[in-house]
C-alpha positions as a Python dict, from the first residue, in 0.01 Angstrom:
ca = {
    (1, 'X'): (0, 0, 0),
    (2, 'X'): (266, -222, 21),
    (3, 'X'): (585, -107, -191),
    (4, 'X'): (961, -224, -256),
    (5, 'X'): (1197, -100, -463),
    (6, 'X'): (1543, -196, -515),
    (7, 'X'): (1859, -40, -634),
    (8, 'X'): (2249, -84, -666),
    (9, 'X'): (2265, -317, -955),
    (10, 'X'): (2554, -258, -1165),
    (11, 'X'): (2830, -430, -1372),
    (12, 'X'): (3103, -544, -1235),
    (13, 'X'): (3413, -746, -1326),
    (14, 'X'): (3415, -1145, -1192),
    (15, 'X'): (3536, -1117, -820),
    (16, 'X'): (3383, -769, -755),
    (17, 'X'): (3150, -694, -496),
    (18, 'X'): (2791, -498, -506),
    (19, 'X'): (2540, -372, -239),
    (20, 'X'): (2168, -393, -374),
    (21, 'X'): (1941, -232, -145),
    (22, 'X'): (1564, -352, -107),
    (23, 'X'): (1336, 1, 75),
    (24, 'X'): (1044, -102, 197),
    (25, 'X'): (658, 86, 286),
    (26, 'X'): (350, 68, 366),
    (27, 'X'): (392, -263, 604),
    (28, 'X'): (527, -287, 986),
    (29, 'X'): (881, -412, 869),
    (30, 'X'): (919, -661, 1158),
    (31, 'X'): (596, -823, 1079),
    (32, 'X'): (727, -947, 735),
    (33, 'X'): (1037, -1120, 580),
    (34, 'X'): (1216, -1039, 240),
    (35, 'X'): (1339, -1280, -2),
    (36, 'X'): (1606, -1200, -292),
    (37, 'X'): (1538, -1394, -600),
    (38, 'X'): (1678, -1331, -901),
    (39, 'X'): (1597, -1419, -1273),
    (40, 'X'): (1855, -1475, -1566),
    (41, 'X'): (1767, -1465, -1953),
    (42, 'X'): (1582, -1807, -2009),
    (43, 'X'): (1569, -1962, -1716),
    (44, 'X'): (1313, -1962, -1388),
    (45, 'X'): (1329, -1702, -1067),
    (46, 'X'): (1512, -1865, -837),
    (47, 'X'): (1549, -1784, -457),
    (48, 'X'): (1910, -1580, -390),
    (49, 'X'): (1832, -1519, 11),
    (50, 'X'): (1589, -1470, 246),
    (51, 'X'): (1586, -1280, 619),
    (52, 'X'): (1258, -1272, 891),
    (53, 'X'): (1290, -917, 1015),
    (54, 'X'): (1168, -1025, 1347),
    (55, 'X'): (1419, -1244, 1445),
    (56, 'X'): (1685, -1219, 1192),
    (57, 'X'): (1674, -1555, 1102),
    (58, 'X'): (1818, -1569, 676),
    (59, 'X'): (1834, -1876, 472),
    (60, 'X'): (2048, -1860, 163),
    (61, 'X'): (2080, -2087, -160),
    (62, 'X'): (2343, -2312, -184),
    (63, 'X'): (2491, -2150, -488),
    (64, 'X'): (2545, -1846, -260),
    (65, 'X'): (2594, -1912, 51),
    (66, 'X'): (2939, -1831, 184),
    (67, 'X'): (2932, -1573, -72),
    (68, 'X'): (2629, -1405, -23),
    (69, 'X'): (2515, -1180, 315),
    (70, 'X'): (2144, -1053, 392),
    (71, 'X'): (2066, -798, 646),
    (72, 'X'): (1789, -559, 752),
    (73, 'X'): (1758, -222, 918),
    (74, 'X'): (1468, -170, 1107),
    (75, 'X'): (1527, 240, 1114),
    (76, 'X'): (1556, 271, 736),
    (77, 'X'): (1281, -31, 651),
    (78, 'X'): (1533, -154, 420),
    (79, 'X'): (1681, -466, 328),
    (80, 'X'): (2033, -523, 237),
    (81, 'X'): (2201, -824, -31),
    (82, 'X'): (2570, -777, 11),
    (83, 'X'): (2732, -997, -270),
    (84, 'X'): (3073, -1113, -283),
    (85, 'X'): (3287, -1268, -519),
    (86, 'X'): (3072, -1280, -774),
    (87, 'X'): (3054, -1458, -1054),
    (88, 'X'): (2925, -1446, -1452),
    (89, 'X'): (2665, -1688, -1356),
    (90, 'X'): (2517, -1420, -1095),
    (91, 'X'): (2429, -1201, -1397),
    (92, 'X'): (1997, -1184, -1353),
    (93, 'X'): (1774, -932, -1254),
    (94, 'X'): (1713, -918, -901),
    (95, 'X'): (1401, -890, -715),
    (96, 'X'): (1281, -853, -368),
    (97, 'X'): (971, -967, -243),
    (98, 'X'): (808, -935, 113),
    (99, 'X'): (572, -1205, 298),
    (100, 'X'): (333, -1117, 578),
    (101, 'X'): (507, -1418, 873),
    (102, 'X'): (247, -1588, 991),
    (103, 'X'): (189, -1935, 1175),
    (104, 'X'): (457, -2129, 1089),
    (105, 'X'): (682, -1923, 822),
    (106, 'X'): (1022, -1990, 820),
    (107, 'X'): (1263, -1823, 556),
    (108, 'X'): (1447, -2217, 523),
    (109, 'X'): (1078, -2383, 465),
    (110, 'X'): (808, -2109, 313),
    (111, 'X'): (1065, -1815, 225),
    (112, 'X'): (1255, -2038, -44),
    (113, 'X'): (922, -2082, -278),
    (114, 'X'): (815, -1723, -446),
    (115, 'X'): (488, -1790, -469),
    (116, 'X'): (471, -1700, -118),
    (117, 'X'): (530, -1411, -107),
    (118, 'X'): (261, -1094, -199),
    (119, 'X'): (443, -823, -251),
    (120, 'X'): (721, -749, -549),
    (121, 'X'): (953, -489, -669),
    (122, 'X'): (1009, -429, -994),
    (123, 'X'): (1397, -570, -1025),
    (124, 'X'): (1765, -438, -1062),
    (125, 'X'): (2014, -570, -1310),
    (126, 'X'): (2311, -744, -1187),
    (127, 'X'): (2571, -813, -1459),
    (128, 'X'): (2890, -1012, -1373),
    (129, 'X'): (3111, -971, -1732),
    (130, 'X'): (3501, -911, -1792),
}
């Protein structure tokens, strides 16, 4: 059975910095990639970041990149969204979600639609407030 569950959501003061953490079971970790998305009161999911465990490859929404870093340890079948300079807009709960790669997957084409993917945790809040 495929499971993810995320943690390090916290709240933190515009400008600060948070680690959330995506572990992963049940799947062969560099078969699959992990999207972030995240979801704020009244408004859609929207894609955060994305990373293809086999190759490393990440894609990241515009609002942010530069900001924004995605990385995965194979050892620990966990996935990592390192966020910087954040900002009140940021404030959502954030989920991760993994996708079987297959055929022609790419995190830039397939990874930035959530429908894609199968698999779900259940979220971490992420509040950005003074």
């Amino acid at each position: 059975e495929v499971q993810l569950v995320e943690s390090g959501g916290d709240t933190v003061p515009p400008g600060g910095s948070l680690r959330l953490a995506c572990t992963t079971s049940g799947f062969t970790f560099d078969e699959y990639a992990v999207g972030w998305f995240r979801q704020a009161p009244g408004k859609e999911r929207e894609v955060v970041a994305c990373i293809s465990n086999n190759d490393g490859s990440t894609y990241f929404a515009d609002s942010v990149r530069g900001r924004f870093a995605i990385s995965g340890d194979n050892f620990k079948n966990t996935v990592y969204l390192q966020m910087n300079y954040l900002k009140p807009e940021d404030t959502a709960v954030y989920y991760c979600a993994a996708s079987q790669m297959i055929a022609m997957w790419r995190c830039n084409s397939y990874g930035r639609t959530a429908s894609r993917y199968g698999s779900w945790g259940q979220g971490t809040l992420v509040t950005v407030a003074s």
